[in-house]
N, C-alpha and C positions, 0 to 999 in steps of 0.2 A: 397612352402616348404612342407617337409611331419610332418608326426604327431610329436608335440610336446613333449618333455618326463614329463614336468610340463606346466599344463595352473594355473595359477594366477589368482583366482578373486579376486579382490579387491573391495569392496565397499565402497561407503563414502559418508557423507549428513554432511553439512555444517561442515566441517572439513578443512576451511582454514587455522588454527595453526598448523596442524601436515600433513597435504597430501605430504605438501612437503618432509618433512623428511622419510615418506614412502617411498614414489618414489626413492626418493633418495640411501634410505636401498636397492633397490629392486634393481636398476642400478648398488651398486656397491658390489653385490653380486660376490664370487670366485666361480663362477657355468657358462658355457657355454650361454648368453643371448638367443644364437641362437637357445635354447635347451628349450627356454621358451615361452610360448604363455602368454601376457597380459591383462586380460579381466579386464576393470574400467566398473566398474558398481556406477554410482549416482541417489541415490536416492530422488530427488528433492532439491538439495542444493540451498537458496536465497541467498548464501556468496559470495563468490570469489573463492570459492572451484572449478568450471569449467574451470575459466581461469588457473587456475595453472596446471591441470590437461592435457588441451588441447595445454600448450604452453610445459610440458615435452613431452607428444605427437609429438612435430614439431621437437620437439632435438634431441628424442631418440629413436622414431621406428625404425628405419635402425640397431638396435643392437640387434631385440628381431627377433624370428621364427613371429612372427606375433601379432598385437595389436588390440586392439578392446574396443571402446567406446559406453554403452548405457546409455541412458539420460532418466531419470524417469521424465512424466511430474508434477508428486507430490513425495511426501513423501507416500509409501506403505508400510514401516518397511523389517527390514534388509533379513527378509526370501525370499520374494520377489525379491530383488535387488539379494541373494544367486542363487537364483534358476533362474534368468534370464542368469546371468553371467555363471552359470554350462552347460547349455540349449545350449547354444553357443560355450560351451569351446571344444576341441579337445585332449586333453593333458593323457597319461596316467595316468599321476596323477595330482589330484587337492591340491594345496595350498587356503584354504580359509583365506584372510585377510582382519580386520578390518582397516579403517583408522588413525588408534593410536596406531597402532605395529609395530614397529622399528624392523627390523631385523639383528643381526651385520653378518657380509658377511660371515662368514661360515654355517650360517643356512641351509640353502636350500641343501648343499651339504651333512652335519651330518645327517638330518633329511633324507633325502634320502640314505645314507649307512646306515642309522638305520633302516629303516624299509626291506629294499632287504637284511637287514643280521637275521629278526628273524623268527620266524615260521609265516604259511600264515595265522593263522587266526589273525593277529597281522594286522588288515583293515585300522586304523590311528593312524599317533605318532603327537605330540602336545609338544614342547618348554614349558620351565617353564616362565613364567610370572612374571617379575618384574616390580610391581608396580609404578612408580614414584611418587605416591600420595597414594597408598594406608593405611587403617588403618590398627590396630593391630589384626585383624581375617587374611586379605590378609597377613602379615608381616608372622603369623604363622603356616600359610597354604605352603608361600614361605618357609621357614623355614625345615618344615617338608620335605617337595617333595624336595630338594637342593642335589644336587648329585646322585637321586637316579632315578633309573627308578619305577614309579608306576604305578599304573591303573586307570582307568578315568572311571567316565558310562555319559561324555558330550562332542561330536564335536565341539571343539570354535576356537576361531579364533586363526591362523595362526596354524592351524591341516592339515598337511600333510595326503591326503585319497587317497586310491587306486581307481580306475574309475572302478571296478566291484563292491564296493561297492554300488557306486552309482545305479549302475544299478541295483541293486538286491532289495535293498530298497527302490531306489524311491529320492524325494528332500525332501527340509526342509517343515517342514508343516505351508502354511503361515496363515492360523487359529491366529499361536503362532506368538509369535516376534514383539509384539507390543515395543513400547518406554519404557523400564524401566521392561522388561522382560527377564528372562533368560531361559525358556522351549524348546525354540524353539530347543537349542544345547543340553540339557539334552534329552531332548522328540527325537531328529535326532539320539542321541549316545543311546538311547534304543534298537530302532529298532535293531542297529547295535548289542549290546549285545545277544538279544531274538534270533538273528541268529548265536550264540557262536561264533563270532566275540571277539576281544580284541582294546582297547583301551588305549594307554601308552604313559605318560607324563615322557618326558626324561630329568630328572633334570640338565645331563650335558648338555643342550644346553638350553639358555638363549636367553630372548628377550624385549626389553623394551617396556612396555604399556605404554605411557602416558596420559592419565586419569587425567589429572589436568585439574582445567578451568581455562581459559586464564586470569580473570580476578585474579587469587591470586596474593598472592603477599608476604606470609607466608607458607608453604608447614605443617607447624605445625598447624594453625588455620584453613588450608582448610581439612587438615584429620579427626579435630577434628567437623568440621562442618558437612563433609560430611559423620564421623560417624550415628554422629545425624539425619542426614537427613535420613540415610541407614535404623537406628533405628524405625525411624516413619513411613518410609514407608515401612517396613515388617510389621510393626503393623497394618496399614492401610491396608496390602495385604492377612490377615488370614481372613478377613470379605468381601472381592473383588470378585466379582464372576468371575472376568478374570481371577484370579492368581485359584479360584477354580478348574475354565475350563478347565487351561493349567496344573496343577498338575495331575488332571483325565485323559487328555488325554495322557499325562507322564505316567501315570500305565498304561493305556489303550496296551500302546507298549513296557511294561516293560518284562523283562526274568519274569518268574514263581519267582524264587526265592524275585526277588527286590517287587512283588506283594505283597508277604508274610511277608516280614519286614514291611511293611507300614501297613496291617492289625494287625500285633502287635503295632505299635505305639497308631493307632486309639485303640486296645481294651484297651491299657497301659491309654491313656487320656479318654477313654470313661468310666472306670472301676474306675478310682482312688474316686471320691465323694460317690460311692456305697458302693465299699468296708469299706473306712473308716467309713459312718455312720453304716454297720451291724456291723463292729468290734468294735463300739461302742456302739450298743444297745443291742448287746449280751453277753460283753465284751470277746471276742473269736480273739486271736492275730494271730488265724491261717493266717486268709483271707488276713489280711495287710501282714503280715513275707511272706506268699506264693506271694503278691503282688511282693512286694521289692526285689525277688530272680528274678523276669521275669524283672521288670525296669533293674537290674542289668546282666541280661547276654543280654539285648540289648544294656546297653551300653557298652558291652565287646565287641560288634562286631561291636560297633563303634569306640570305639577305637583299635581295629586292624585296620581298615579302615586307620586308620590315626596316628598309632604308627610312631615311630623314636624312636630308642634306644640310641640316641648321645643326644637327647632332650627331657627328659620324661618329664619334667614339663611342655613342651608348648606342648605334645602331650596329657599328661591329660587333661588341661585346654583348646585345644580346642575341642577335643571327647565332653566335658563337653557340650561348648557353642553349638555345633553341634548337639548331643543328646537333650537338651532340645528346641532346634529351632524344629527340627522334631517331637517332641512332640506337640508344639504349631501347625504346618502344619498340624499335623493329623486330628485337629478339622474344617479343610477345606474339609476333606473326611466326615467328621460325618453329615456337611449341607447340605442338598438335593437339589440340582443345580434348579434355578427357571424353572418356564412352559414354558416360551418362552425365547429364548436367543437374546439378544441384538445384531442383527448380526454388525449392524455397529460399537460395540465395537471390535468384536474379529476376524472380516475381516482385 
């Protein structure tokens, strides 16, 4: 057949609760199958995630332009299983999808009149992400982006991307994307930025994450848990020289501008203990008042970031949560990366 107008990667590692429901989203798409190339890429699943995979395989290739299965003999994290799946694909454009995004059947068809209807440097659009388990940061993040078209600085999953993009930038960098990471799509959607590219998450089209673990059994006790968990393991990741690694290497490939907000943050956490003790041994309210005028017009550009005028009070409140997280991340810029790097952590 000839070239495809979308190749599909998909990847998945032990995802036998939700592959199917994938697959499934993806066959009963209102988009031409013949007009799709299928690349499953697994990343060393010990589940039954293969057999599912290989026995829709036997059903339903005769419906697609072409399908195509690689089998990871381990787990090498999702950059890898990305970049193999792309490596092979043929497709003007790429759909990159996780194994736990449901897509309801006009996806594929929106997301593609969305993108061939706006300006070119408009490289990937991205569905808005409904959570099925998510906590109250994801609720208000959902919340905020509903309905609207905004802007993104991260390629994630199930982001429609144009195949010059690819080519001009390169793949994901598999450095990043270890388990319980998220650089690797922020650090990919940089590059894209640095090169005045656009990235837009198009709130009228919707997609379900499912993101629960199989074993709940309350959707109220696992958000609140896996708040908790989220909790401790960001606090656990401001002292991680992994999460160091991959934030450095995230500025590394940032536009000029996103450079320069980050060095205000570090000078905003680096400055704040100084400041307050000259302003108290001099007693001189210059230095703190001049402080407090720079804290507040970075969070004014954070909350433009993530204003809604239908919903000021969850756009305060999460600018809020958001500005002070990135405050805390800055003092990951301020630790000097150790002498030797752990390569088998960050392979």
């Amino acid at each position: 057949m000839g070239q495809p107008l979308i190749s599909i990667v998909l990847t998945s590692y032990n995802s036998e609760r939700t592959i199917h429901n994938v697959l499934d989203s993806i066959v009963k798409q209102n988009f031409p199958l013949n007009d799709i190339e299928l690349v499953l890429v697994d990343d060393g699943s010990r589940d039954n995630t293969l057999n599912i995979v290989n026995k829709f395989i036997s059903e339903n290739v005769h419906k697609f332009n072409n399908v195509k299965l690689i089998v990871h003999d381990r787990n090498y994290g999702v950059s890898k299983a990305r970049n193999d799946g792309i490596k092979t694909s043929r497709g003007k454009y790429l759909l990159i999808l996780d194994h736990d995004v449901i897509m309801p059947s006009n996806t594929l068809k929106m997301l593609l009149e969305y993108i061939e209807s706006v300006s070119k440097k408009v490289v990937a659009v991205i569905p808005l992400h409904n959570n099925l388990c998510s906590g109250f940061l994801e609720k208000w993040e959902y919340k905020i982006r509903r309905r609207k078209i905004t802007r993104s600085n991260s390629i994630t999953s199930c982001a429609l991307i144009k195949r010059e993009l690819i080519d001009e930038i390169g793949l994901y960098d598999e450095s990043l994307g270890l388990p319980f990471t998220i650089y690797e799509d922020i650090e990919y959607g940089a590059r894209a930025l640095a090169k005045g590219y656009e990235i837009h998450v198009v709130g009228t089209i919707e997609v379900l994450h499912d993101n629960c673990d199989e074993t709940t059994t309350s959707l109220h006790a696992y958000s609140a848990v896996k708040s908790y968990k989220k909790f401790l393991n960001a606090m656990k990741s401001l002292s991680d020289p992994i999460y160091r690694y991959s934030l450095k290497k995230y500025l590394c490939s940032s536009p000029i501008w996103e450079k320069l907000r980050w060095i205000a943050y570090s000078a905003l956490t680096a400055s704040f203990i100084p400041i307050v003790v000259i302003s108290t041994l001099l007693e001189l309210k210059t230095f703190i008042l001049a402080w407090m005028l720079f804290a507040i017009v970075m969070y004014l550009d954070v909350l433009r970031q993530h204003w809604n005028s239908s919903i000021p009070t969850v756009s305060f409140a999460y600018s809020t949560i958001a500005f002070t997280w990135r405050l805390a991340r800055s003092t990951m810029l301020l630790i000097p990366g150790p002498r030797t790097t752990n390569r088998s952590r960050i392979k």
